[in-house]
N, C-alpha and C positions, 0 to 999 in steps of 0.2 A: 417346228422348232419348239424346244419346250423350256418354259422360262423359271426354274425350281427355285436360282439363286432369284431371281426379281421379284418372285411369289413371296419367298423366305423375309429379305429385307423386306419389299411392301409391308407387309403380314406383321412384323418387330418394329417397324417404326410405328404402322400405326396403331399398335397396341401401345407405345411410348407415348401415343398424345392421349389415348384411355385413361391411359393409367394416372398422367396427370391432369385429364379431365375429371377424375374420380377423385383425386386427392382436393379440388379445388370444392369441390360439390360437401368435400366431409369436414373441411376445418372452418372454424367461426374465426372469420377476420371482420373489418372497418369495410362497410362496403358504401359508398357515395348513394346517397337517395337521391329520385329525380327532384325534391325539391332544393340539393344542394346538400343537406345535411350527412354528417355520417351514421350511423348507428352500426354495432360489431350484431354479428348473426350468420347461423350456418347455413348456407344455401340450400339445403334438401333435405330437411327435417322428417321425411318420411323413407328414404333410402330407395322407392321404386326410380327416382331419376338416375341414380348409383345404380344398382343393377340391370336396368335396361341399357345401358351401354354396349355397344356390341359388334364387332367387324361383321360383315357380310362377306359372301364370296367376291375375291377377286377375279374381273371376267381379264378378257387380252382379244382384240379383234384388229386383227393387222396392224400389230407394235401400240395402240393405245392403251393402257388401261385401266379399268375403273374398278373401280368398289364403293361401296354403301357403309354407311354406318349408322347403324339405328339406334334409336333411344325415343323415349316416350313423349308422345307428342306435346307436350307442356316443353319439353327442355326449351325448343327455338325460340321460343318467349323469357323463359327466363335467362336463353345465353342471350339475346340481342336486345330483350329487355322490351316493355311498351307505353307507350306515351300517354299519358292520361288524359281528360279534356281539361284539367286544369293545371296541371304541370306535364313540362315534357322530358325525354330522357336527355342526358348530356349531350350525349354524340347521335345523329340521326339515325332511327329505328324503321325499319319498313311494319310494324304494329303497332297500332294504336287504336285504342277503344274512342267509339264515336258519340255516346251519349252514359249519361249517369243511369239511366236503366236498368235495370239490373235481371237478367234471366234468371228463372227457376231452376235451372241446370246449375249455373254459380253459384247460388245460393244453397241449392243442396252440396254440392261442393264444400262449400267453405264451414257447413255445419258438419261435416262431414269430418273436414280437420278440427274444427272444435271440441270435437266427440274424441279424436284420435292427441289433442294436445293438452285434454282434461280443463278450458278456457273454460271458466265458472262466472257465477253472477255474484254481484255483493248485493247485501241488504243496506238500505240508504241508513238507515236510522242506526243502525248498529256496526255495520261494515266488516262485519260477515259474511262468507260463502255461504251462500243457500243454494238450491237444486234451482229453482226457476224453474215456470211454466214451458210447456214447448210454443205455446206464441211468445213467449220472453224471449227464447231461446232464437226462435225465427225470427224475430226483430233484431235479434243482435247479428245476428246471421245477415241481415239487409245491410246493417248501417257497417257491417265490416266489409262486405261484397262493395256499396256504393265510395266508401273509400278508398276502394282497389283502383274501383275507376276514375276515380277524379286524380288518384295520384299516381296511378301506371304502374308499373311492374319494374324494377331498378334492374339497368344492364350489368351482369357477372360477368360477361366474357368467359366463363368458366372452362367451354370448350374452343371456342376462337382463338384465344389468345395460343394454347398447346398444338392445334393448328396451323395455327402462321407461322411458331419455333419448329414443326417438324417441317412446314414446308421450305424450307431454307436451307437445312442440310439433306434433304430429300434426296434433289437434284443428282448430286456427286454418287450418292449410296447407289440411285439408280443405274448410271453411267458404270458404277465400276461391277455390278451385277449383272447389267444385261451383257458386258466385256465376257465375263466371266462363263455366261450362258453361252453366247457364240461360239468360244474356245471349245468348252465341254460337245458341243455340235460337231463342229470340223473335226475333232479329237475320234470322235466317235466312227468316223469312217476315214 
């Protein structure tokens, strides 16, 4: 039996919760800090978590079926958010960083968006942008990494939330699709 209308919907809805998975990722709102605070800010400042979004093939193995949705492995941290060791997120997070430590990989990382967000050094005395040393640079690079960790990653729900509203009207679309697949079947002989 072959399932073109279940494909069709599947395939349109869940490009509906992409779609405003993507619109959530591009607009700067209030978003809740885990220490309670708000501050306004765009979720994906660099647009690779916007573009990685993506359906997979929908598989069907006797009436179940599944598919994938891929995006860049940072997203599940910033959609569920992570707990720092000294503040946690609102609502319970299965991540959470375990010590103020801070990896080389992070730290390249985060120098990395500083290079990409043009984050400069002021002169104390004058309070001027100057260039800074690259151990200035790598110190600042620590103490913004080390504050990641102490204060976690804030939960967006960005993709969750679009999720849970397509899986509510899912349901019915499904139902009146696979109907629709049967008919086209029996019709057919």
């Amino acid at each position: 039996m072959e399932f073109t209308n279940t494909n069709d919907v599947l395939r349109a809805e869940l490009q509906k919760v992409i779609d405003k998975a993507r619109s959530n990722l591009a607009v700067t709102k209030s978003w809740v800090q885990n220490d309670g605070s708000t501050r306004r800010k765009k979720i994906d400042t660099t647009g690779r978590l916007w573009k990685s979004l993506q359906i997979g093939e929908i598989k069907e193995d006797k009436g179940v079926f599944s598919v994938e949705i891929f995006m860049e492995d940072y997203g599940k941290f910033i959609d569920q958010g992570v707990s720092g060791t000294r503040n946690k997120t609102p609502k319970p997070s299965p991540f959470s960083f375990r010590s103020d430590g801070v990896s080389r990989n992070m730290q390249t990382n985060i120098q990395a968006w500083m290079n990409k967000k043009r984050i400069r050094l002021r002169d104390a005395a004058t309070g001027r942008f100057r260039k800074g040393s690259l151990s200035q640079r790598k110190g600042l690079s620590y103490v913004i990494s080390r504050s990641i960790k102490r204060k976690g990653i804030n939960q967006t729900f960005f993709f969750t939330k679009p999720l849970e509203v397509g899986l509510e009207t899912l349901p019915a679309l499904m139902a009146d699709a696979i109907m629709k697949d049967i008919e086209k079947t029996f019709n057919k002989d």
